[in-house]
C-alpha positions as CSV (number, residue, x, y, z in Angstrom):
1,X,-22.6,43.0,15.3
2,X,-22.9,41.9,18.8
3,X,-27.1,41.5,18.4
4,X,-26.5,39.0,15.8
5,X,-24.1,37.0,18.4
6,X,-26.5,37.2,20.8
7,X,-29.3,35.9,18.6
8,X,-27.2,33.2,17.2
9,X,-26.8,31.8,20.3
10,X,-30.0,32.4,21.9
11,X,-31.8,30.5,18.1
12,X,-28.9,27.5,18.9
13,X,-30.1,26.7,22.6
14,X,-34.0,27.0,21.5
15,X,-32.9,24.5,18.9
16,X,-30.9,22.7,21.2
17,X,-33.9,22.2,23.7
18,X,-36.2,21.6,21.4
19,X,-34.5,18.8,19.9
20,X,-34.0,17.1,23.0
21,X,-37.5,18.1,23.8
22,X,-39.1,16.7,21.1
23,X,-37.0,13.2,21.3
24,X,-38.8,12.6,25.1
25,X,-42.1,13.8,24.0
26,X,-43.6,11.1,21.7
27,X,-47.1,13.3,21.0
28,X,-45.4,16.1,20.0
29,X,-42.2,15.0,18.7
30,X,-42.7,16.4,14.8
31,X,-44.0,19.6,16.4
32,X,-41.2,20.3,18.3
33,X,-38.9,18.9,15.8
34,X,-39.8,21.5,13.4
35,X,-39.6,24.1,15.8
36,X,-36.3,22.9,16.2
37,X,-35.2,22.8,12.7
38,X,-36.8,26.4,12.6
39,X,-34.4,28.0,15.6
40,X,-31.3,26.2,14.0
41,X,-32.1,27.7,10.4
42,X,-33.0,31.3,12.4
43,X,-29.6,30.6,14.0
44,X,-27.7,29.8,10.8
45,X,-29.5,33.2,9.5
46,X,-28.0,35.0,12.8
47,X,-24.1,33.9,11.9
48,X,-24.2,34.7,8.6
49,X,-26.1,37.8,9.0
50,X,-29.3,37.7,6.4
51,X,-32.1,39.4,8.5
52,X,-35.0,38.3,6.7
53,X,-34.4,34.3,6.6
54,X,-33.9,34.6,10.5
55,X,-37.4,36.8,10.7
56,X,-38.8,33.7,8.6
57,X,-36.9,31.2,10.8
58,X,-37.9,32.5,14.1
59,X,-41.7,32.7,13.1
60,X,-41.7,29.0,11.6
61,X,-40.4,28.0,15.2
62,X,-43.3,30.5,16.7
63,X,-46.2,28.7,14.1
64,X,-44.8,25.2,15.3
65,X,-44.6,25.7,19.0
66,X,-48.1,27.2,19.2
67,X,-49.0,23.4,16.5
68,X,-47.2,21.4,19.5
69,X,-49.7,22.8,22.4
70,X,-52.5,20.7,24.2
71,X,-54.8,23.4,23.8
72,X,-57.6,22.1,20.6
73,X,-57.0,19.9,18.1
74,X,-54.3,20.2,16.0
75,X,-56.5,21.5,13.1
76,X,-57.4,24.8,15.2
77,X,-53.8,24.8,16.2
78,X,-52.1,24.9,12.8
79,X,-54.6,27.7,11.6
80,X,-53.6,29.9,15.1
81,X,-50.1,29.3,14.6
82,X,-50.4,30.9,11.5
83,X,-52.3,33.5,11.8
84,X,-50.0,34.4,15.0
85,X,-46.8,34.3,13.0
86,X,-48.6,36.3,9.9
87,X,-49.6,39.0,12.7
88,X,-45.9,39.3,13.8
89,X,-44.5,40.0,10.8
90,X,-46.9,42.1,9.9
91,X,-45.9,43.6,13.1
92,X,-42.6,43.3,12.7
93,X,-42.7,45.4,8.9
94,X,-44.8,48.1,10.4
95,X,-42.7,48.5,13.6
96,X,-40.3,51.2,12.4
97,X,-43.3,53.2,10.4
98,X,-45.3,53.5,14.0
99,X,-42.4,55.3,15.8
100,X,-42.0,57.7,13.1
101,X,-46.0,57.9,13.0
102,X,-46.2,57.8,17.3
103,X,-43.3,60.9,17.5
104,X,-41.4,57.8,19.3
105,X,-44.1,56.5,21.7
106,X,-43.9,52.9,20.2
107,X,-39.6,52.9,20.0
108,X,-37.8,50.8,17.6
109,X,-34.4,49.2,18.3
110,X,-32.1,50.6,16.2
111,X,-31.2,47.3,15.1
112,X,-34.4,46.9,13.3
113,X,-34.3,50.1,11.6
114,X,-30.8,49.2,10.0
115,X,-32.5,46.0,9.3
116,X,-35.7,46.9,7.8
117,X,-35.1,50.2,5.6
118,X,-38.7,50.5,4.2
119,X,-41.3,52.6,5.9
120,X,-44.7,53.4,5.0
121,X,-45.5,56.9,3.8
122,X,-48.6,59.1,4.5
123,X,-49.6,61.0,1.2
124,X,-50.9,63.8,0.8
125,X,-54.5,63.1,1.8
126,X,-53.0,62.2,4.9
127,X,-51.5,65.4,5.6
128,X,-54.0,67.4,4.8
129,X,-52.4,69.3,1.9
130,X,-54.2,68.2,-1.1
131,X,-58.2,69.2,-1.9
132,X,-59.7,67.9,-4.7
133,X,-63.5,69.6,-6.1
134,X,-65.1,67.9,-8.7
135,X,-67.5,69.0,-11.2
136,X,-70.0,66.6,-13.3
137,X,-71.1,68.4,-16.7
138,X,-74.4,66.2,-15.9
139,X,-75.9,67.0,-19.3
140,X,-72.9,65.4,-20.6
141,X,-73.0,62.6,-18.6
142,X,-76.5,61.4,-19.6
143,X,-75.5,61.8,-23.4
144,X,-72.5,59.7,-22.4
145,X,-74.3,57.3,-20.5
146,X,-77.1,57.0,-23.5
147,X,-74.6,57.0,-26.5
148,X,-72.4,54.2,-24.3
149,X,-75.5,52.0,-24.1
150,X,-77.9,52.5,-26.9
């Protein structure tokens, strides 16, 4: 597919940079060398076409690029990192569900929805076409509840 050519080469230059990045940059250099290591694995993914090791590729580079930041210290950096990456994938599962749920507002590429062929499904609750009425026999219940516990 011409996607996966594109995203091979665009994961090979971000590892390409990084690399080199990392090897000038002596306060980040394992940072950047693991986002690095990330692209090229999420470019390896790309060429031989297995969708979810580049989604886990690509977001290993995202979690070690936001680690390799000035911003707080690198305790508070790992942690966002994480939770940023967790929240795109997350995204990412969801993505296909919320066109279906948004009548198309929120489009998908249609390379995702080859890729990712789950969706989530509203039951019938959430349709509106089941109701449920329940009963309680209540002087069964207490003789229940008394037999159960005395």
């Amino acid at each position: 597919m011409m996607v996966d050519t594109y995203l091979k080469g665009i994961f090979g230059a971000l590892a390409l940079i990084l690399a080199v990045a990392g090897y000038f940059s002596s306060r980040h250099r394992y940072s950047l060398w693991t986002a690095a290591g990330s692209a090229a694995v999420a470019g390896l993914a790309a060429h031989y076409d297995s969708f979810w090791t580049m989604v886990v590729g690509a977001l290993a580079m995202v979690w070690a690029l936001i680690s390799s930041t000035n911003a707080v210290d690198l305790g508070w950096r790992v942690r966002t990192g994480f939770a940023t990456a967790v929240a795109l994938g997350a995204f990412l599962c969801v993505w296909p569900t919320l066109e279906n749920v948004s009548q198309g507002k929120v489009p998908c590429p249609s390379y995702l929805k080859e890729k990712i062929d789950f969706r989530l499904v509203a039951g019938l609750d959430l349709r509106g076409g089941l109701r449920l009425v329940y009963t309680v026999e209540v002087d069964e219940a207490i003789k229940d509840k008394r037999n159960r516990y005395y």
